[in-house]
PyMOL CGO cylinders between C-alpha atoms (Angstrom):
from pymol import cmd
from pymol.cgo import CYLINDER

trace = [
    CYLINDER, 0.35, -33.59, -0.31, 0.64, -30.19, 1.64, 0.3, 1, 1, 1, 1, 1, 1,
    CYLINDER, 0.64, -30.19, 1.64, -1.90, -27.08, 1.89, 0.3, 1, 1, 1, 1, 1, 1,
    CYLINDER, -1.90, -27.08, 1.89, -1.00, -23.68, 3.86, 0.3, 1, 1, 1, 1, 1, 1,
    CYLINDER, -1.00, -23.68, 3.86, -2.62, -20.39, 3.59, 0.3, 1, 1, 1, 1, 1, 1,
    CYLINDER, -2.62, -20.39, 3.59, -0.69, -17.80, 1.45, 0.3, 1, 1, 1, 1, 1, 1,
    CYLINDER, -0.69, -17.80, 1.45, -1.19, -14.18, 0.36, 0.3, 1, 1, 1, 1, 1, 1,
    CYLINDER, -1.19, -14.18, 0.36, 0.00, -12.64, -2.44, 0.3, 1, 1, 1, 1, 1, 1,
    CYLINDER, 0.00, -12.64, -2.44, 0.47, -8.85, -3.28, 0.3, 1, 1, 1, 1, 1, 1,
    CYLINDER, 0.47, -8.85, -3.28, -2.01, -7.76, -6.27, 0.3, 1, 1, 1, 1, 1, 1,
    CYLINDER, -2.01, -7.76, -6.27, -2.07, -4.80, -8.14, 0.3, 1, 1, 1, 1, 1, 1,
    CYLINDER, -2.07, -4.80, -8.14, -5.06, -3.11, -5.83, 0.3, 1, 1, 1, 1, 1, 1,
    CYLINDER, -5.06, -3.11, -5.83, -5.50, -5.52, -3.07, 0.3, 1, 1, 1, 1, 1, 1,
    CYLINDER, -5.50, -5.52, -3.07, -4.04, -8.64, -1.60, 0.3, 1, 1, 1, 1, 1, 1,
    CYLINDER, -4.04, -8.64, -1.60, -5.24, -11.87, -3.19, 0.3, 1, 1, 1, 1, 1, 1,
    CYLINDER, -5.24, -11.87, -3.19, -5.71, -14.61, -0.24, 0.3, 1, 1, 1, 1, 1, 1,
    CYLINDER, -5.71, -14.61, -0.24, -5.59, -18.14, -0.75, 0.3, 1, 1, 1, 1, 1, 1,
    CYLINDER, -5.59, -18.14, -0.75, -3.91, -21.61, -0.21, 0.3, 1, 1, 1, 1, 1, 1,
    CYLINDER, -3.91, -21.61, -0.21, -1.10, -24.01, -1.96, 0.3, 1, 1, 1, 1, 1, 1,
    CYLINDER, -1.10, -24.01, -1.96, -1.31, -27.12, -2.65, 0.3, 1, 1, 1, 1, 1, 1,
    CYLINDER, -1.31, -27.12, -2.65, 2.11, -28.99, -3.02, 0.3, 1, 1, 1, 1, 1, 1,
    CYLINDER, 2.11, -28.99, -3.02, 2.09, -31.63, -5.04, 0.3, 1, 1, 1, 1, 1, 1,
    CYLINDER, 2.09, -31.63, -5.04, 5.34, -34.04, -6.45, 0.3, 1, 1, 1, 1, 1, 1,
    CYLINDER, 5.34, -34.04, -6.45, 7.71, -30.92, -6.33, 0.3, 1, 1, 1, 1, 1, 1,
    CYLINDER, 7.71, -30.92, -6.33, 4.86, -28.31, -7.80, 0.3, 1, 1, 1, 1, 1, 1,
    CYLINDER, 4.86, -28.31, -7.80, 3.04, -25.87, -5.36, 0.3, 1, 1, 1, 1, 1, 1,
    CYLINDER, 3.04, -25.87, -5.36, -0.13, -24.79, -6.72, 0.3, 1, 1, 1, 1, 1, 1,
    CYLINDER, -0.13, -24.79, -6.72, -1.76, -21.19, -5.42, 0.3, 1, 1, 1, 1, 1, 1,
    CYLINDER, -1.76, -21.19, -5.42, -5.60, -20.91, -5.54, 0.3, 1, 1, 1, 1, 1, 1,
    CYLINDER, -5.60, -20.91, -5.54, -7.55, -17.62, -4.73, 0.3, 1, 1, 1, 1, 1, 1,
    CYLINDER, -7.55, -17.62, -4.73, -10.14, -18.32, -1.98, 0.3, 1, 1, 1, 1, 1, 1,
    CYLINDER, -10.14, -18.32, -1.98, -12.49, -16.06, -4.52, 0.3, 1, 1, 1, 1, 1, 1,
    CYLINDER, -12.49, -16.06, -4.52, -10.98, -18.15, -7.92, 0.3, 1, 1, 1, 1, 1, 1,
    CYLINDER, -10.98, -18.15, -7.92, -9.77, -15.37, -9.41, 0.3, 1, 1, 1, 1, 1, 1,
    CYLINDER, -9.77, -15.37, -9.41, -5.82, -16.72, -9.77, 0.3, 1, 1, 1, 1, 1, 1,
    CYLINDER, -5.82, -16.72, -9.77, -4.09, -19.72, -10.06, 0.3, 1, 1, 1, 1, 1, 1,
    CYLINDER, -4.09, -19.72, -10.06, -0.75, -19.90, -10.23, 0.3, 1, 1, 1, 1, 1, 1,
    CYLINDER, -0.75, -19.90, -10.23, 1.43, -23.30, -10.62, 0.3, 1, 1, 1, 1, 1, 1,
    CYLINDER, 1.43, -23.30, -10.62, 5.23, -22.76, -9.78, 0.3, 1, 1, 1, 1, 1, 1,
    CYLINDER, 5.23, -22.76, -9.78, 8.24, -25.56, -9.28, 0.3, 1, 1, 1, 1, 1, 1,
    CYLINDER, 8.24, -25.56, -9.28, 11.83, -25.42, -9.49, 0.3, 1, 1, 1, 1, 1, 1,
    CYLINDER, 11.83, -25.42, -9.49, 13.68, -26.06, -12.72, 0.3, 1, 1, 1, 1, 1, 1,
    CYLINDER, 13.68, -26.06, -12.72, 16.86, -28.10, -13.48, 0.3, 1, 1, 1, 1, 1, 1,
    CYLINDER, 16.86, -28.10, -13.48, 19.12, -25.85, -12.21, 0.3, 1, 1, 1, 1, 1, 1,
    CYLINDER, 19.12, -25.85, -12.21, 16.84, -25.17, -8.77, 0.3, 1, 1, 1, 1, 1, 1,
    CYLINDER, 16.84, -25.17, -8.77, 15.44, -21.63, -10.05, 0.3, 1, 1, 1, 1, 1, 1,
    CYLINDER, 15.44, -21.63, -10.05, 11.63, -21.89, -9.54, 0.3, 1, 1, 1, 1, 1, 1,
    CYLINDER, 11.63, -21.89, -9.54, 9.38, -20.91, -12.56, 0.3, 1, 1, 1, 1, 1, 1,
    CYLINDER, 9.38, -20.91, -12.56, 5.95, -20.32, -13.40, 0.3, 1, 1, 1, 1, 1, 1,
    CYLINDER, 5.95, -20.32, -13.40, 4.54, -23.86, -14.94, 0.3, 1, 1, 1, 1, 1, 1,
    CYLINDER, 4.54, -23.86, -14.94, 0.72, -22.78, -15.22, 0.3, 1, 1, 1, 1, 1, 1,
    CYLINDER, 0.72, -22.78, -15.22, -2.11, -20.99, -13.87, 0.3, 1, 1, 1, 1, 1, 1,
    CYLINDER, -2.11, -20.99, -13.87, -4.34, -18.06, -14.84, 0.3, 1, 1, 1, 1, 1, 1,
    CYLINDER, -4.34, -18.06, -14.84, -3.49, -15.45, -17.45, 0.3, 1, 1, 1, 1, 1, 1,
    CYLINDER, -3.49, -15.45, -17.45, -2.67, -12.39, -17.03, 0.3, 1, 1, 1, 1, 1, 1,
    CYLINDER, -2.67, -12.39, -17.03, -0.21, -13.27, -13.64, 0.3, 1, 1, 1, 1, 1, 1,
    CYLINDER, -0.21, -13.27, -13.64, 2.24, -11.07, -12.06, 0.3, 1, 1, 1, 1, 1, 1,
    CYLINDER, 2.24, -11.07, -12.06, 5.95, -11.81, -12.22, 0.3, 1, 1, 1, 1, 1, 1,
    CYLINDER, 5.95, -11.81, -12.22, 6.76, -11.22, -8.68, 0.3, 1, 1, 1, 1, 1, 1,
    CYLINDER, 6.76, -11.22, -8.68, 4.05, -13.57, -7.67, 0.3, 1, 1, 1, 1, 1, 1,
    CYLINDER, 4.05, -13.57, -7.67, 6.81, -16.53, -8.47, 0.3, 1, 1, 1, 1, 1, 1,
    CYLINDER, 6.81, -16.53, -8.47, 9.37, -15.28, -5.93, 0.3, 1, 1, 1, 1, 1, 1,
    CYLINDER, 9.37, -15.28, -5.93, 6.87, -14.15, -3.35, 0.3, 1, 1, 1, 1, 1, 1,
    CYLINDER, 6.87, -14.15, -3.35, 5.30, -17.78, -3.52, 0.3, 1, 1, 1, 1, 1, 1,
    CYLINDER, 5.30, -17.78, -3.52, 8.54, -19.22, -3.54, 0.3, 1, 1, 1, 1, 1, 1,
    CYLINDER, 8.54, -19.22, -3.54, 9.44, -17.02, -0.26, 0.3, 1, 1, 1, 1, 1, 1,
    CYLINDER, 9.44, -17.02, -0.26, 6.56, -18.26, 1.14, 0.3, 1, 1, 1, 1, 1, 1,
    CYLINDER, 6.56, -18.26, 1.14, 6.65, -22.14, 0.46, 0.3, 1, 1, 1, 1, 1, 1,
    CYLINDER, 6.65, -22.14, 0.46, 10.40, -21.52, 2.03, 0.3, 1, 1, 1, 1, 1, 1,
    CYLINDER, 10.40, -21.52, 2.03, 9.51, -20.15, 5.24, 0.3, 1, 1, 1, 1, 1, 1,
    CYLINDER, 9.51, -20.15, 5.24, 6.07, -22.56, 5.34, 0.3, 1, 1, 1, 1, 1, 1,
    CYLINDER, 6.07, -22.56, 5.34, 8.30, -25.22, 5.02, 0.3, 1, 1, 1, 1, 1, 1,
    CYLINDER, 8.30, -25.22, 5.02, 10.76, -24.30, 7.66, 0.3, 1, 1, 1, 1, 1, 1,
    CYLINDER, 10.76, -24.30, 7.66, 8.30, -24.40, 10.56, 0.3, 1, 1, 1, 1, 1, 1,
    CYLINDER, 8.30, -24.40, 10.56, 8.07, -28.56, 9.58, 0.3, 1, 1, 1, 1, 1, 1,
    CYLINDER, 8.07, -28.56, 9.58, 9.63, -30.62, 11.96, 0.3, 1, 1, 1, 1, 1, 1,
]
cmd.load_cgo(trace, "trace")
């Protein structure tokens, strides 16, 4: 299991947080619990949105995608 800090882009401010990876899911939890949003990649390798709070943001699954890409990147 993995954790890194994240940030994603809310409707008025930034929502801060960390992901959890866990068995191929990556799970994003607001440092203030105010979002959680599960995401992993489907059969075909497209990621989706597989749980988490209501109401979410679309965009949130690529921009946590972006950013599980590039945090996994830096490991060597």
């Amino acid at each position: 299991m993995e954790e890194f800090e994240a940030v994603l882009t809310g409707t008025d401010t930034d929502v801060n947080g960390t992901v959890i990876s866990n068995a191929g899911a990556y799970t994003f939890k607001a440092i203030d619990d105010s979002l959680e949003l599960t995401i992993a990649r489907d059969t075909e390798g497209n990621w989706e949105r597989i749980g988490g709070t209501e109401p979410y943001l679309s965009g949130w699954i690529d921009e946590l995608a972006e950013q599980i890409h590039t945090n996994n990147s830096k490991v060597i």
